[in-house]
Structure formats: C-alpha cells, structure tokens
C-alpha angles and dihedrals in degrees: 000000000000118000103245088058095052082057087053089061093040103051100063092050083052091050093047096050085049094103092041104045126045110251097234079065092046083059099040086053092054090044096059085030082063104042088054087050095058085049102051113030120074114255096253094071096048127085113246113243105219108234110207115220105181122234139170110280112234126237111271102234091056095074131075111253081249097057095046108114116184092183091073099119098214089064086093103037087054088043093232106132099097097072088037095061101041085050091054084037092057105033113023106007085178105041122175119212111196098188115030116139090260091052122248128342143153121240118215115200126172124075092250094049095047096046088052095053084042099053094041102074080155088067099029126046126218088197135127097017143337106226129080095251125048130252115274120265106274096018099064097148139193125232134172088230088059093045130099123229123306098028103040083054090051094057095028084062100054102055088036092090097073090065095043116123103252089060096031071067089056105044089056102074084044093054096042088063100053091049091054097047098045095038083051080053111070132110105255112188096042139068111257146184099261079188091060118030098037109014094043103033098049092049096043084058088047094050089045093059095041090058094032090232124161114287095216097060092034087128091070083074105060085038089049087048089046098056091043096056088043092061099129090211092047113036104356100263125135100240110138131232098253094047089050100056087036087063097043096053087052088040093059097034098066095035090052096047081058089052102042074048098059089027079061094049095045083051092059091045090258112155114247131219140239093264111130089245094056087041092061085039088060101048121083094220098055105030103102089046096131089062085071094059090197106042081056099055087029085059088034093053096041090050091048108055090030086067097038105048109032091051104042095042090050086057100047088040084054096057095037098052088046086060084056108043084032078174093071090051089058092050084047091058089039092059119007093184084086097070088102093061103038084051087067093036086051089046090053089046098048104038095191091198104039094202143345120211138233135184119226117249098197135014102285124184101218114180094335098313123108116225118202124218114276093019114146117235142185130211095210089208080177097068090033087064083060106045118131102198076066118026112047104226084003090187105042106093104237116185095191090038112151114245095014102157083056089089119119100235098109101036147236132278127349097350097051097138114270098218094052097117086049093058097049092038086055092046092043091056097043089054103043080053087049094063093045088065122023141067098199141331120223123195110220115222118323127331117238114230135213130265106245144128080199115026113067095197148120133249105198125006116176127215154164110226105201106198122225103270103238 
C-alpha cells in the first residue's frame, strides 16, 4: 500500500479523536506513526525527502531552455534569479521543467499570464497546496489560501474582519508605538542585525496582537514561521523531520490553549475581541475549526507566515534597495509624502513570496504551451514584478513610480492576499518613524539571504543608523 494511501486512512481517525485527544498528542502520534513507518516499510513505498547541497549556480546562458530550473532553492541565496527569469521571460515565458526535485511543473513568467492563471480559478486550481513541494507525510494541512470557491470565501470571511478598516484605524496607534520604541531602541553607534533587532521584532509584536499570544514568548512566532517555510519537501530548506513536528505539536498546543480559552469565554456570554482566534470563533462556518486538527494548524500556519515574511522581509528590502538607488533616499527626505508610494514600489521590488502555485483542472493553451490536466504550475510573482512588457525600468527601484500599487505580490482574484492593507500600512509607519530619527542608514557589506524556493528574504543584514542632529 502506497504511503499516501495509508495517510488517507489515517486522516480521518485523526480527525474523529480531535475532540478526545489534545491535539499536541494527535501530532506527536503521526509523528511516531511516521517514523515507524520509515523503519518498517521498504523504500520504495516511501516518499523521498529531497536533501540541498549547495553548489555554485551556473551562469544562466550556459543551459540549455529545457535544464533551467528556477525551483533550485539556492537561486536566491546566490542572488541569481534576476538573470534566470528574464532568460525564461524572453525566450520560454511558459517553461516546463520535467525533473526538478519537487517533480514537474510549469513556470509562468511574465506580469499578463500570470494575471490570467491567477484570475481563472475555473481553469486553475489553488487545492491541495500553494507551494511548489507538497506537505510532509502526517502534516498535510488545510488552508483557505489553498482552497477553491465556496469554501476558501467561507473561512477568508471570517478572519477578514482583523484587516477591516475600523480596526485597520485601531491597530495604527498600536503599531506606531512599537515602531517608535523599537526603532529608539537601537544601538546607534554600532553595527547591528536590521533583520533582528527592527523586521523581525516589529512583526513578531504585531503577530502577537493579531493572535492575542502572550507578549513575553512573542519570539516563538517568527521561530515557528521560520521552521514551517524551511520544510525540504515543501519550500527547499533544510528543517528535519523531528524538529518540524516538534514544532507542530508545540505549535498547536499553545494556539489551541488560547482558543479553549476564548471558546471558554464565548461560552459565559463574554464578548469577545477582533483577534484572528475569537474571528473564526465568531463565524459559523469556522467555529468548530479545532475539531479538523489540520485545517487549524493549516489556517494557523497560513496566517502566521503571511503576516511574518512578507512584512519583515519588506522592511528589511526597503532599506536595502534605498542603499542601492541612495538617490531615492535624498528625494524621500525631500518629500516624505512620498513614503505610500515607496511602500508599493518597496513591496514589487522586493516580492517577499516569490510564487504560489496552482494545478490545472482542464487542458489550457497558455502562451502557446499546452498544459495538460493535473499539471502542476507556478505563477513566479517574482519575474512578473520585472517584467519589462509591464513595468517600465522594472529593476531600477523608483519611490514617485506611476502605478505603483499595480505590482503582482500579492496577488490577483479571489485569492489577492487578505492582509495586504496591514502590511502597507506597517511599512508606511516604520518608515514615516525612520525619517523622524535618522540621517541615513547605511547597509555594511552584503546581506545574507535566506534558503528558500518560496520566501524571498533575508536572514542578517548589517547596518549604521546615523540620528537627525537636533
């Protein structure tokens, strides 16, 4: 029996015993359910786990249009992608891969095309998952990202209301504190990790607030994030099997204590508040989430990265490409009125997820190519934001650009991402405290970027932050 049948079996048991058996415990039984299964079974029946070495990437002129492969997770690390995707865009905008370590696909490259697969969720599925890779054996979650009309607007809706504009209004004054307090808080004077002590802080409070999790052990949720978007099978990172359903069982275990915990106060007629646990408490549709083990970690999980890397990664890009266009930095200063549309310009350049993925339902023609049914295809937002049949000097980092908010990362249709206004809104206030206090801020030597086929992000950036004389 192949392994993905014995999951079958297995999946709905786990989701029966949901309301019996903490869920912590459900993940720490697959998990030794898996590992017996690696033991016992011959290797034939078990799904290989890719393993990364990395390697110089070769220059892009030197393959063959069949042998490029755009899913090999050190392109961004070795910050090779640029040269990669205009190659595919000019020569093969729909470029099929047949061996690649996550199996077939199909890239999509340039800004319409995407848009069209995007938009056609009757020709192009989001199910079952959104990266490249698929979820590991015993974790295959369910997320609303990764779900098809009705059912992704059923869940979507419940968790919109956290980004609506009533309490957009309210999380302002929260988030323009702890931009001021964290950005008071560097170390002038000394070369520091940008990454650490301001990306990742400021998004770790604000996911902290949006799940209303514990301030004092706030850094679990970036590390958490962190684990999740390193998983070799899923995104090309080099996270193992124990660590990951360690993580997963701590993971749940704590999510779902704040939820028995709201579900506790709903139950005793207390109001509850806008946090993304008492929204999909709320709804009629979600609130029995925690009965599906893994559509609550799945929507746990999506919520959770969506609002760690994009963000972070966007604060730490914005800073980076003004070290490189230091002329933009000079007409920002000039005019800070400007900062809104930096902040989309920053978000293109950037491209913080660099795809998502989708499988094709029927037999489409797209740009000459024929995909077949169940082929497997990624949207590259990331090429789409350079394309040059779209975005005039797509990589030249321009603060006043025309149009700027008409960039792909966050997507097209039904699936455009839900937190979008949150994430400008956080950008625009960092960087409206930024000028209040610094001079310049200059990036020391080169950043070191992060290991991913999915997260185009950085792991340490070093700077020296020189304050406004006053």
């Amino acid at each position: 029996m192949k392994s993905t049948n014995l999951n079958k079996l297995i999946t709905p048991l786990s989701n029966k015993a949901a309301k019996l058996i903490p869920l912590d415990k459900q993940i720490r039984g697959m998990h030794l359910y898996q590992k017996t299964k690696r033991k016992v079974l011959p290797e034939r029946y078990l799904r290989k786990i890719p393993t990364f070495v990395e390697a110089p990437i070769p220059d892009v002129e030197t393959l063959a249009i069949e042998d490029i492969d755009v899913s090999n997770p050190f392109l961004f690390k070795q910050n090779k992608w640029q040269s990669y995707f205009k190659r595919l865009r000019d020569e093969c905008p729909v470029h099929y891969q047949a061996s690649s370590p996550f199996g077939p696909f199909w890239s999509v490259t340039r800004y319409e095309d995407i848009v069209f697969v995007d938009k056609h969720h009757d020709l192009f599925s989001a199910e079952p998952i959104i990266s490249i890779g698929d979820s590991p054996d015993g974790l295959e979650i369910e997320t609303f990202i990764a779900m098809d009309p009705p059912k992704h607007d059923e869940q979507r809706i419940a968790v919109q209301g956290v980004v609506a504009p009533k309490n957009l209004k309210e999380l302002e004054s929260v988030i323009r504190g702890h931009a001021a307090e964290i950005l008071d808080n560097v170390p002038v004077g000394e070369t520091f990790n940008w990454v650490e002590h301001v990306s990742v802080e400021l998004t770790t409070r604000m996911l902290a607030t949006l799940f209303d999790y514990p301030f004092d052990r706030r850094h679990k949720l970036p590390y958490w994030s962190d684990i999740v978007t390193g998983i070799p099978e899923t995104f090309g990172g080099t996270v193992d099997s124990d660590l990951m359903f360690n993580v997963a069982a701590e993971a749940v275990r704590e999510m779902s204590g704040i939820w028995r915990r709201k579900e506790a106060q709903k139950a005793a007629g207390e109001p509850l508040g806008y946090d993304l646990i008492s929204l999909l408490l709320s709804n009629d549709n979600t609130k029995d989430m925690i009965d599906r083990p893994m559509e609550f970690l799945g929507n746990f999980v999506l919520l959770l990265v969506g609002g760690n890397d994009t963000t972070r990664n966007s604060i730490t890009g914005g800073v980076h490409a003004l070290n490189q266009f230091p002329d933009e930095f000079k007409k920002l200063k000039r005019d800070p009125s400007l900062i809104p549309n930096m902040v989309s310009e920053i978000i293109r350049w950037q491209t913080p997820l660099a795809y998502m993925r989708r499988m094709a339902k029927e037999e489409v023609v797209l740009n000459g190519q024929t995909i077949k049914k169940g082929d497997k295809v990624l949207m590259w937002y990331v090429s789409g934001n350079r394309d040059e049949r779209r975005i005039e000097q797509p990589d030249q980092f321009i603060i006043d650009r025309k149009n700027a908010r008409n960039h792909l990362s966050f997507g097209f249709g039904t699936h455009r991402c839900m937190g979008n206004r949150l994430a400008e809104m956080q950008l625009r206030i960092i960087w409206e405290e930024i000028l209040k206090r610094f001079e310049h801020i200059e990036v020391v030597g080169e950043p070191e970027l992060v290991q991913s086929t999915f997260v185009k992000g950085y792991s340490k950036m070093m700077v020296n932050v020189t304050p406004i004389a006053h």
